[in-house]
C-alpha positions in Angstrom: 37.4 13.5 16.5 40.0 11.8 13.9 38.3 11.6 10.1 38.4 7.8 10.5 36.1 7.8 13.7 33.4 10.8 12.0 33.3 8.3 8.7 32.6 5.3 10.9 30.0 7.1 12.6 28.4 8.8 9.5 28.1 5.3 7.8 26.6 3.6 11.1 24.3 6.6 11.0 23.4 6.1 6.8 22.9 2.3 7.7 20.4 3.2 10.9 18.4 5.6 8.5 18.3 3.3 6.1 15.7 0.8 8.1 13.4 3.5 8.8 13.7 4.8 5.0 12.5 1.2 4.0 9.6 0.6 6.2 8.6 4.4 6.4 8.7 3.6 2.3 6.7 0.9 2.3 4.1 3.1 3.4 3.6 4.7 0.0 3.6 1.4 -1.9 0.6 0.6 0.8 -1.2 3.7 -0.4 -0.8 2.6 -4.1 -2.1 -1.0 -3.3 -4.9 0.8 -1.6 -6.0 3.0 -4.6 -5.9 0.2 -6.8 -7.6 -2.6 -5.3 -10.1 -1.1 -2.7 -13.2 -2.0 -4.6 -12.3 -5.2 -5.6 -13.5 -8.1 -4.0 -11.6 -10.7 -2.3 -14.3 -13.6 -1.3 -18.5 -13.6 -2.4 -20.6 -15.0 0.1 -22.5 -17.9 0.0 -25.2 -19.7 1.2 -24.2 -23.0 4.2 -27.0 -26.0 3.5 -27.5 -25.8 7.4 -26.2 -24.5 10.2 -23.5 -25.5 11.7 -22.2 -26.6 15.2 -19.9 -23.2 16.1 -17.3 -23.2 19.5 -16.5 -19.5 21.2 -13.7 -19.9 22.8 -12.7 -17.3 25.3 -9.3 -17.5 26.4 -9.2 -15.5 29.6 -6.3 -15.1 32.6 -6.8 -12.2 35.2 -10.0 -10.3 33.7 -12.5 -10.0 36.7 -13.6 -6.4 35.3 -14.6 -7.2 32.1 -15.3 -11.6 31.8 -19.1 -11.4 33.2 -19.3 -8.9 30.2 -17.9 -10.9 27.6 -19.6 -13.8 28.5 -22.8 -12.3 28.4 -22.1 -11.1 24.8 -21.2 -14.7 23.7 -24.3 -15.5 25.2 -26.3 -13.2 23.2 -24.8 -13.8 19.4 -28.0 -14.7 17.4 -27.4 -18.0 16.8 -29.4 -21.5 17.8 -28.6 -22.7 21.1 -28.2 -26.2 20.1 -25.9 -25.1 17.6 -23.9 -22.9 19.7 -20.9 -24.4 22.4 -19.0 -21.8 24.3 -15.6 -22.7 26.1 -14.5 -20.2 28.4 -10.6 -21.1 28.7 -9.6 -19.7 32.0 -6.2 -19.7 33.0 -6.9 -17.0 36.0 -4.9 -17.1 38.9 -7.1 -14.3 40.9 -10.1 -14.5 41.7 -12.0 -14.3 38.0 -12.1 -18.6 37.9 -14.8 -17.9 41.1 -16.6 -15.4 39.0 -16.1 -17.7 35.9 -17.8 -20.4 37.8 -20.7 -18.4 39.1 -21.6 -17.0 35.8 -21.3 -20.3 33.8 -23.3 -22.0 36.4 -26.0 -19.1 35.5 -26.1 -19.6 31.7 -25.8 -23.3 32.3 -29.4 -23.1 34.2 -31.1 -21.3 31.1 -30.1 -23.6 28.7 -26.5 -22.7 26.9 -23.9 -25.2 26.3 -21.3 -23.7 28.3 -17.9 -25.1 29.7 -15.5 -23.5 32.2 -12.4 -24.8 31.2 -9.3 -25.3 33.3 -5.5 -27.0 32.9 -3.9 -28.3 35.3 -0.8 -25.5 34.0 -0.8 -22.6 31.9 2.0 -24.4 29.9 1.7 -23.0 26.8 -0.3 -20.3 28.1 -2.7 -18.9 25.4 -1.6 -21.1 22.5 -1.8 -24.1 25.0 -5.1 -23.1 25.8 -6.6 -22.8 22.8 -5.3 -25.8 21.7 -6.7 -27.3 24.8 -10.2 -26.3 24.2 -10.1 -27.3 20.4 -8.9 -31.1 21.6 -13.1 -30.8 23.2 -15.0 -28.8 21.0 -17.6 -30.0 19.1 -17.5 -27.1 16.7 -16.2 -27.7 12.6 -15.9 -23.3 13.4 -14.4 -22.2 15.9 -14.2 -18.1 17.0 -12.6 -16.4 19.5 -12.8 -13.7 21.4 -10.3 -12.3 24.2 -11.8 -10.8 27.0 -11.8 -7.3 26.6 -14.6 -7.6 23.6 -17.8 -7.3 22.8 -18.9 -9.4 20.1 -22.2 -7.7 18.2 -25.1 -10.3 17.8 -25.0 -10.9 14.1 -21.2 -11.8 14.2 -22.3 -15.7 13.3 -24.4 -14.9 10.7 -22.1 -11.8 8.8 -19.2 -14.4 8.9 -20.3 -18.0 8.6 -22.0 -17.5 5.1 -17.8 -16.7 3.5 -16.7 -20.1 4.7 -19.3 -21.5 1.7 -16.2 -21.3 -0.3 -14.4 -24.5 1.0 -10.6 -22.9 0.7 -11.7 -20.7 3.0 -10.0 -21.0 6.5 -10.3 -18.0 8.4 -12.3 -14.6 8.7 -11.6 -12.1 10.3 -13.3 -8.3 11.7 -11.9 -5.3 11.8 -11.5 -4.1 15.7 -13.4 -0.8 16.8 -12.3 1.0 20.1 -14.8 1.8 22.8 -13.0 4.0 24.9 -10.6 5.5 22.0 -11.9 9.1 23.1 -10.7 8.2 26.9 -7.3 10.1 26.2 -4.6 11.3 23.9 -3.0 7.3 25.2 -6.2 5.6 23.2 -6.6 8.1 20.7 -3.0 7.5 19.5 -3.2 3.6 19.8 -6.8 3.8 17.7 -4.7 5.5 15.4 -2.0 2.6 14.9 -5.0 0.3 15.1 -7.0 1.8 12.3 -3.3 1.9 10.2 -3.2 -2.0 10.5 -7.0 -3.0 10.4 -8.2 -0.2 7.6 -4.8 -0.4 5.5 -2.3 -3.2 6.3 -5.2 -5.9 6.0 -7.4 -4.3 3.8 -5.0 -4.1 1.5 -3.0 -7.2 1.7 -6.2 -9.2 1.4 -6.9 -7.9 -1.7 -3.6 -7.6 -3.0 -3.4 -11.4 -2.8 -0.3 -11.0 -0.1 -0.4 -12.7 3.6 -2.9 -11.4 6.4 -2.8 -12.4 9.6 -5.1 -13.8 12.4 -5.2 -11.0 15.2 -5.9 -13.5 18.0 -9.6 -12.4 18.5 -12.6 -11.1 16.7 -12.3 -13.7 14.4 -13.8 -17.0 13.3 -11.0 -20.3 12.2 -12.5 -23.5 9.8 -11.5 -26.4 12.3 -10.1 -28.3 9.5 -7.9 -25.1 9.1 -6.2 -25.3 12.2 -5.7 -28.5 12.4 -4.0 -29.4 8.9 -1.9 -26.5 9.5 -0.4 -28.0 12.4 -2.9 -27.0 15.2 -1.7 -23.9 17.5 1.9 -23.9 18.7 3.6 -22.4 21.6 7.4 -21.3 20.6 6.4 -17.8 19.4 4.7 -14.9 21.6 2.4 -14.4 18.4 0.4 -18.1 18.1 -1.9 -16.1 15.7 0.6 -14.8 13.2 2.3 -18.1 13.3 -1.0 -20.0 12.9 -1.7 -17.6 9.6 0.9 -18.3 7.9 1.6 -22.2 8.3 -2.4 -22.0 7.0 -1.6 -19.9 4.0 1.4 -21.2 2.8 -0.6 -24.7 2.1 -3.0 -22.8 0.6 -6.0 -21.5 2.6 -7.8 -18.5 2.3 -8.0 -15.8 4.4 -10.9 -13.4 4.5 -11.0 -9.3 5.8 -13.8 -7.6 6.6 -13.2 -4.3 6.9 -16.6 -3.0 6.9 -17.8 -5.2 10.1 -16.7 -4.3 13.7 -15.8 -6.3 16.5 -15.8 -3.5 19.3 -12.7 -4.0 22.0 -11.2 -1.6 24.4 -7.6 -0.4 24.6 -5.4 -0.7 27.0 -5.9 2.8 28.8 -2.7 3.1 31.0 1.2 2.7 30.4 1.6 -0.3 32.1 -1.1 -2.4 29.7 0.4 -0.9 26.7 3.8 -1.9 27.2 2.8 -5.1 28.3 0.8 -5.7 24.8 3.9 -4.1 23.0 6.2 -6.0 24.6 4.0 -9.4 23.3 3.1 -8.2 19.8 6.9 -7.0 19.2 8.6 -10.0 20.7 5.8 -12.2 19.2 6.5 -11.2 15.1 10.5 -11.9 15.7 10.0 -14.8 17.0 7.2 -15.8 14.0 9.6 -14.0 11.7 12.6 -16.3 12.5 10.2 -19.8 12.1 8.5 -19.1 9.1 10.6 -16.6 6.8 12.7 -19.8 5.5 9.4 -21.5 5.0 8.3 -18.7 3.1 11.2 -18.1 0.7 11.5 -22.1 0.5 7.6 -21.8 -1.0 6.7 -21.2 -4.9 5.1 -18.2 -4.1 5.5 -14.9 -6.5 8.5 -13.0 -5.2 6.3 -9.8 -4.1 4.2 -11.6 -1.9 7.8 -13.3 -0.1 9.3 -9.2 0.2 5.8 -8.2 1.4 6.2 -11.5 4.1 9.4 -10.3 5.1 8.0 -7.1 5.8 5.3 -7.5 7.1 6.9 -10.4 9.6 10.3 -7.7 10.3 8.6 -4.7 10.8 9.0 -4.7 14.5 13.4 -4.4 13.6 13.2 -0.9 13.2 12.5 -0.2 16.2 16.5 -0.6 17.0 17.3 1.3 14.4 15.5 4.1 15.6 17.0 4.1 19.1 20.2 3.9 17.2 19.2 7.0 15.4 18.7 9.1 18.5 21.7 7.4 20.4 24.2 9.0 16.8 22.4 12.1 17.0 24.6 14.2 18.8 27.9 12.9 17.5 26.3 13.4 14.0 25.4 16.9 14.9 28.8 17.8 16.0 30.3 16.3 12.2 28.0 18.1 10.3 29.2 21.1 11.8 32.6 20.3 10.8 31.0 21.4 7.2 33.5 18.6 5.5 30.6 16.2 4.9 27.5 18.7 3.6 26.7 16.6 0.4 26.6 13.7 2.7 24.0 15.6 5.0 22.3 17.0 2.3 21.7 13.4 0.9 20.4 12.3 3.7 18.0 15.0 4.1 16.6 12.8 1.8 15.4 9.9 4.5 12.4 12.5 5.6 10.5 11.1 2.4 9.7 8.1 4.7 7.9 10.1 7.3 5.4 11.3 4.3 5.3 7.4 3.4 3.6 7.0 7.1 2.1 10.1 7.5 -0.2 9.1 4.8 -0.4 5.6 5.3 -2.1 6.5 8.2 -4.1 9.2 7.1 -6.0 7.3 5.1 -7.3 5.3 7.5 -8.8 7.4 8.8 -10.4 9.1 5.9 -11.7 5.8 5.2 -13.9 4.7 8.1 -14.3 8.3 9.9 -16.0 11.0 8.7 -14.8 13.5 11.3 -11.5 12.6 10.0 -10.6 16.2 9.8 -10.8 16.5 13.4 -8.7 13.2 14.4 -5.4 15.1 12.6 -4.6 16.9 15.3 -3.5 13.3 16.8 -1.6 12.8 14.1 1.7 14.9 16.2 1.7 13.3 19.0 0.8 9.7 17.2 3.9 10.2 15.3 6.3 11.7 18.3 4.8 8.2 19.7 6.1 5.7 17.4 
């Protein structure tokens, strides 16, 4: 291998670390933010003069095993039935719409507002049906729910009473996994989870930077949505989209990390990857509409790096299979021993991994307290990622 050819490789190598470094990084700077502003508060409660009108909507395509569950849940939130309109958005191609049907036409009968709502396309597909749904609803809140969730009873009353502050546009619950403990699959996913919900959002909500709708277990201000341009289809990720249009003219978001919304995981290969695949594709294609909106904006320059971030994340993953694809030809150079202080520098790169070990870490020393026993995960959560 010419001199020319190994320096070409070493810099494409240096250059692929580099991405990992950064994010892996970023992980640390997390950690700091999370030590400094855990105990602060980001939005008090107040008090609404009366209740008001609320929509569930339920987007749902393909989930016989689990709709009859979700609806029933809906159906149960403490909350007046006059008050309460539920819109189950089905999309289904199977046979859920007949179970839909039978279901609705049950809670119909005992009094609940319910709607089983259908397109004549899925044209838009879950962004098009929410924004279907909202074009009826009588609701000035509107949550939603996919249908793999279990909304607790009190979710109306915990939430409703932050939207007393009128620049308030969203709130939104952490997640908590049913069936984490189903296999080392779920286990590691509850893992990645907690690292979002328990760090990433925590702390960027009380950091003042950008959160993010996660496209359930959350409740919108109708008002929100709508002067933020209503729910658009061009990206895989309609929520982060949403949240950021909403933010950059100003709205509020709100995280509560200390409320629940339980969910399961995807428990087999196939569901993950199909998720991935959608949340991965979904923040490029976000990342690529509204990064010139944000560095356009007056906003302070950490909270446009912690935008880019947060939006680009999902570009490492590239650089990674870069990584492993240089490996062996960077293996065979090092050997050469003509480039050690190069190699030794770049020894340097494993400070990221300590950035993420950490990161997640303390998420789970912050919601668990069997935390001990959850790092054994930690291994194969990493060899995951």
């Amino acid at each position: 291998m010419s001199p020319r050819v190994e320096d070409a490789l070493l810099i494409l190598y240096i250059v692929a670390l580099s991405f990992p470094f950064i994010f892996g990084s970023n992980g640390f700077l997390m950690i700091y933010y999370y030590f400094r502003y855990r105990n602060r508060q980001v939005a008090q409660k107040g008090e609404l003069k009366e209740l008001p009108v609320v929509t569930v909507q339920i987007p749902v395509y393909n989930e016989l095993y689990v709709v009859n569950r979700v609806i029933d849940a809906v159906c149960s939130l403490d909350y007046p039935k006059d008050k309460l309109e539920i819109q189950v958005l089905d999309d289904s191609t199977d046979e859920t719409t007949a179970i839909i049907g039978q279901k609705v036409a049950e809670k119909s009968v005992i009094g609940y507002d319910i709607k089983h709502v259908r397109r004549g396309s899925r044209q838009g597909y879950k962004a098009g049906a929410l924004k279907f749904g909202l074009e009826q609803a009588k609701g000035e809140y509107v949550a939603i729910f996919d249908a793999d969730f279990i909304p607790r009873t009190d979710f109306l009353r915990r939430t409703l009473p932050y939207f007393a502050n009128s620049k308030v546009g969203l709130v939104q619950t952490r997640w908590e996994h049913i069936n984490s403990d189903y296999s080392l699959l779920t286990r590691a996913q509850a893992i990645a989870l907690d690292g979002h919900f328990v760090i990433e959002q925590q702390v960027r909500n009380k950091a003042g930077f950008f959160i993010n709708f996660n496209g359930t277990a959350g409740i919108w201000r109708r008002s929100c949505i709508l002067e933020s341009g209503n729910w658009e289809a061009d990206t895989l990720a309609e929520d982060l989209d949403l949240s950021y249009r909403a933010q950059l003219l100003g709205w509020q978001f709100v995280f509560m990390k200390d409320y629940t919304s339980p969910a399961e995981l995807p428990a087999d290969v196939n569901g993950l990857r199909s998720q991935q695949f959608r949340w991965t594709k979904g923040a490029i294609e976000a990342a690529r509409k509204i990064l010139p909106r944000v560095w356009r904006s007056k906003l302070p320059l950490r909270v446009k790096l912690h935008s880019t971030i947060h939006l680009t994340a999902s570009l490492v993953y590239p650089f990674v299979l870069m990584i492993g694809i240089l490996q062996v030809p960077a293996v065979f150079i090092k050997h050469t021993g003509a480039y050690d202080a190069t190699f030794m520098l770049m020894g340097g790169f494993i400070f990221a991994f300590f950035g993420s070990f950490f990161f997640y870490l303390y998420s789970q020393k912050d919601v668990y307290k069997d935390w001990r026993r959850r790092i054994y995960l930690f291994p194969v959560f990493m060899a995951g990622s």
